[in-house]
mmCIF file of the C-alpha atoms, coordinates in Angstrom:
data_MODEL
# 
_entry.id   MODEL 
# 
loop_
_atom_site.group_PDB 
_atom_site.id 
_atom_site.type_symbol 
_atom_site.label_atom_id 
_atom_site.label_alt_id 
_atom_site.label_comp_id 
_atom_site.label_asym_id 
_atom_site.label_entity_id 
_atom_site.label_seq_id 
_atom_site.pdbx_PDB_ins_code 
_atom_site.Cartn_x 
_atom_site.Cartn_y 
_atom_site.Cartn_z 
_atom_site.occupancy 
_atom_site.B_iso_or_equiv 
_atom_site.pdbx_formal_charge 
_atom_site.auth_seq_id 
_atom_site.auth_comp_id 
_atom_site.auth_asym_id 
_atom_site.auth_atom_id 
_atom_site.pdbx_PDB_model_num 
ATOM 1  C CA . UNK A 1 1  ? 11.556  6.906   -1.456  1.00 0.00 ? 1  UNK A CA 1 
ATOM 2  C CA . UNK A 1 2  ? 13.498  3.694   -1.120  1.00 0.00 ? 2  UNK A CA 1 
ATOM 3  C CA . UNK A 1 3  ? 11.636  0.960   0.108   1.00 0.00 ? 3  UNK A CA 1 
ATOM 4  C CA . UNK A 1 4  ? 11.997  -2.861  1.337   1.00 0.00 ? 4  UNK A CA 1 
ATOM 5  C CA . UNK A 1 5  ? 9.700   -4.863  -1.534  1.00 0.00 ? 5  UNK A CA 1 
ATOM 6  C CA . UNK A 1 6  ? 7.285   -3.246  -3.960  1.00 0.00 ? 6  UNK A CA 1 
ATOM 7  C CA . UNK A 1 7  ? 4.224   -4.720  -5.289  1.00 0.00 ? 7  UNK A CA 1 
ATOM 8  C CA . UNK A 1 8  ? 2.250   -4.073  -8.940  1.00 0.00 ? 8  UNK A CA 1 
ATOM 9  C CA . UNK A 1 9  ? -1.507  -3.968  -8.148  1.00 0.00 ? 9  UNK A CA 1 
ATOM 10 C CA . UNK A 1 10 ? -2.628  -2.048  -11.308 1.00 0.00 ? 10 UNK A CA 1 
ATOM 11 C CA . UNK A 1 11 ? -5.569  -3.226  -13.233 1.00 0.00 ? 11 UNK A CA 1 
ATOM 12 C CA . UNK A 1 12 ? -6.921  -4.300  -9.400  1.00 0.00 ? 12 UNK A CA 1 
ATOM 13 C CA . UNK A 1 13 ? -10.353 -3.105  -7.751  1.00 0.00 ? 13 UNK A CA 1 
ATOM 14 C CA . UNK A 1 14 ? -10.848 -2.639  -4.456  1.00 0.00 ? 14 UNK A CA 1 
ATOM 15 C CA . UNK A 1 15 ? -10.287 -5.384  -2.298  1.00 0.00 ? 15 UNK A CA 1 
ATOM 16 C CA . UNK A 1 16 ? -7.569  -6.739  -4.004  1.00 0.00 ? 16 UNK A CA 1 
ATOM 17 C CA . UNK A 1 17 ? -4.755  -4.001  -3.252  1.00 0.00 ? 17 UNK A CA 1 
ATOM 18 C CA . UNK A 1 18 ? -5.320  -4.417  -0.079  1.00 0.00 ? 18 UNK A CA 1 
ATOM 19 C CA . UNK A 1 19 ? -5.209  -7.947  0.279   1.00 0.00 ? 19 UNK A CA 1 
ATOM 20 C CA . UNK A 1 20 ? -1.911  -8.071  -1.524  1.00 0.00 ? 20 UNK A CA 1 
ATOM 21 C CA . UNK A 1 21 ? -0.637  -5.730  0.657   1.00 0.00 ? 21 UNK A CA 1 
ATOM 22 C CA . UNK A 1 22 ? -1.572  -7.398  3.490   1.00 0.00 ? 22 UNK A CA 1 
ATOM 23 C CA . UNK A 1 23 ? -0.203  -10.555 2.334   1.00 0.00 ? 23 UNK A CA 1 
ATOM 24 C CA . UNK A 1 24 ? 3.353   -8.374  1.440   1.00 0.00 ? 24 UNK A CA 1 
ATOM 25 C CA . UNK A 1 25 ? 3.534   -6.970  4.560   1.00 0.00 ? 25 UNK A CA 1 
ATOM 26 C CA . UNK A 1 26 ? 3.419   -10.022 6.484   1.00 0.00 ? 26 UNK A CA 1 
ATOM 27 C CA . UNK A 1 27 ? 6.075   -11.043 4.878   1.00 0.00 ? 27 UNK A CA 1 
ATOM 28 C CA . UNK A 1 28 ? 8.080   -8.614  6.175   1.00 0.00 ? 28 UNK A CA 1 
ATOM 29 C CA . UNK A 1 29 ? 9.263   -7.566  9.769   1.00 0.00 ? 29 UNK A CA 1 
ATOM 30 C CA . UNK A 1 30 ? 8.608   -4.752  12.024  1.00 0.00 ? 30 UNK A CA 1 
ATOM 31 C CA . UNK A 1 31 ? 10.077  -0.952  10.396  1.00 0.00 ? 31 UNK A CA 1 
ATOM 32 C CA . UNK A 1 32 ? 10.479  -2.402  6.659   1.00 0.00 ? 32 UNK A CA 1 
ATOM 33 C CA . UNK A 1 33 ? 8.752   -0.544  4.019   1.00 0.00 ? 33 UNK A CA 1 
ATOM 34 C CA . UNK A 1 34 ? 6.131   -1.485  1.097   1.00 0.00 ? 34 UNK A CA 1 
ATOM 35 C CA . UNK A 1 35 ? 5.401   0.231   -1.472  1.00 0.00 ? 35 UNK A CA 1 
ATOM 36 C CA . UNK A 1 36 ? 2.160   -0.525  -3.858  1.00 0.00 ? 36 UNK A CA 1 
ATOM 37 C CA . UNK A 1 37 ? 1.060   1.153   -6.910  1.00 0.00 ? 37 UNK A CA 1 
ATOM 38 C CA . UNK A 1 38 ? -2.477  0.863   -7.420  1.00 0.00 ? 38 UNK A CA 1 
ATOM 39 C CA . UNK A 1 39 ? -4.756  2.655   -10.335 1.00 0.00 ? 39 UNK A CA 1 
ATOM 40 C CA . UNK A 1 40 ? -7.721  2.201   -8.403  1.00 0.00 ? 40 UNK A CA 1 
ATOM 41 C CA . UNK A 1 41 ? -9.249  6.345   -7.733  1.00 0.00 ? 41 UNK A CA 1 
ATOM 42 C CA . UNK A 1 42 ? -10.873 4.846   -4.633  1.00 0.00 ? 42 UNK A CA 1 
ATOM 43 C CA . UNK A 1 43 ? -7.053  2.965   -2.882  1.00 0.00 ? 43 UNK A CA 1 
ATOM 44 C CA . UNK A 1 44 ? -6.344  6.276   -1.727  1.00 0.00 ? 44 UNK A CA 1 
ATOM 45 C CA . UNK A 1 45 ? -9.237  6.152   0.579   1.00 0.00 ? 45 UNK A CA 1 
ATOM 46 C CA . UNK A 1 46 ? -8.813  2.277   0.863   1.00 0.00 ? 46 UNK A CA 1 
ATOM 47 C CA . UNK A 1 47 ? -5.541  2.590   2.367   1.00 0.00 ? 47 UNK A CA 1 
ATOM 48 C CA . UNK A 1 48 ? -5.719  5.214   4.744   1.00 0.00 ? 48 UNK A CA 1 
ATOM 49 C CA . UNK A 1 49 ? -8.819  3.240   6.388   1.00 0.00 ? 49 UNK A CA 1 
ATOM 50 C CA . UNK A 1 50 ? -6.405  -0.012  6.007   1.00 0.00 ? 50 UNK A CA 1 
ATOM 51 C CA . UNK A 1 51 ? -3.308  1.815   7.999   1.00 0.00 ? 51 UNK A CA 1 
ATOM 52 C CA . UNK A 1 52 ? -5.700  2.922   10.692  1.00 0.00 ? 52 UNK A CA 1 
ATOM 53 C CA . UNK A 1 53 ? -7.360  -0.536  11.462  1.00 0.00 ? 53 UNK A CA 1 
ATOM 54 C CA . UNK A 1 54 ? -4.371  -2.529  11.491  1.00 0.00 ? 54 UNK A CA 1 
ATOM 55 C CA . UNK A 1 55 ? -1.746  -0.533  12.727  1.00 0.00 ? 55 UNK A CA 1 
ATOM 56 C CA . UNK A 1 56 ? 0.762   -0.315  10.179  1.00 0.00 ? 56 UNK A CA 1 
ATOM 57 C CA . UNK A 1 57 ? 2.063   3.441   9.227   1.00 0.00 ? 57 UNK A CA 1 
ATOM 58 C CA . UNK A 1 58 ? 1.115   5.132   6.208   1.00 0.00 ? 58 UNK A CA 1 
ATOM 59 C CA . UNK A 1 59 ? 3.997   7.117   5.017   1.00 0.00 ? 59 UNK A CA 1 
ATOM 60 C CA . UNK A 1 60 ? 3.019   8.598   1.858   1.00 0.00 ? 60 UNK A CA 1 
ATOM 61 C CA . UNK A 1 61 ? 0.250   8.638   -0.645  1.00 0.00 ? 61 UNK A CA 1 
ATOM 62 C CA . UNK A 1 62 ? 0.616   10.501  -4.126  1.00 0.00 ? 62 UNK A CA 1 
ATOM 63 C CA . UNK A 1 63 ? -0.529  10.390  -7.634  1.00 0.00 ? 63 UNK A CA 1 
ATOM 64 C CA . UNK A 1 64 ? 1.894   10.286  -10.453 1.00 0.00 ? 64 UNK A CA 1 
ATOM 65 C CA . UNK A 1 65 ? -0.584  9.812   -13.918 1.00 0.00 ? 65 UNK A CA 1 
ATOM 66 C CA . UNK A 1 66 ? -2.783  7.439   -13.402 1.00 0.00 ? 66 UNK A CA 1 
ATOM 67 C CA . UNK A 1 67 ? -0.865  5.647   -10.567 1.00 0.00 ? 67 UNK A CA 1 
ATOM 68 C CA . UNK A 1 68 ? -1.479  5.553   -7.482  1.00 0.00 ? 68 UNK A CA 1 
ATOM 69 C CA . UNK A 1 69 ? 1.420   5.277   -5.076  1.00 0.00 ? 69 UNK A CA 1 
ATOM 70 C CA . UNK A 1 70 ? 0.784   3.993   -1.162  1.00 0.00 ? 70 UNK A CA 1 
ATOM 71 C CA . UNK A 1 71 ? 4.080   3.536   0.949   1.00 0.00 ? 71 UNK A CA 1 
ATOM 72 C CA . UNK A 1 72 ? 3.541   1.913   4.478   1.00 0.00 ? 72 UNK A CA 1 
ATOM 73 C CA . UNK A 1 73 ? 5.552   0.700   7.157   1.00 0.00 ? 73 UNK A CA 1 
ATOM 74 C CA . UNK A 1 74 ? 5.115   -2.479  9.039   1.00 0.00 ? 74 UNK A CA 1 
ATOM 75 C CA . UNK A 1 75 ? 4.275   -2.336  12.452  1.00 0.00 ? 75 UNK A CA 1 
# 
């Protein structure tokens, strides 16, 4: 999937992914895309709470090795 900015959060524990997608997604405006790839087990979980309590769209989730990959689209 093709996406607006991507951001490197491996080698992060929870809460940093988040807050560095937070702070990437204000950056951008309403409909763009970001996509972060995490290898924390627990992001999954992280970022499916994080879409839900601010909003933004959670597009796709999958796990490619030990990579997690979250796509999400500004609101």
């Amino acid at each position: 999937m093709l996406t607006d900015k991507e951001i490197d959060t491996r080698g992060l524990n929870c809460p940093l992914p988040i807050l560095r997608a937070k702070k990437a997604l204000a950056e951008l405006v309403s409909g763009q895309t970001l996509k972060v790839v995490s290898t924390d087990p627990g992001s999954t979980r992280d970022f499916q709470a994080f879409a839900k309590q601010t909003g933004n769209e959670l597009l796709e989730q999958e796990t490619i090795g030990a990579d997690y990959i979250h796509v999400l689209r500004r609101r």
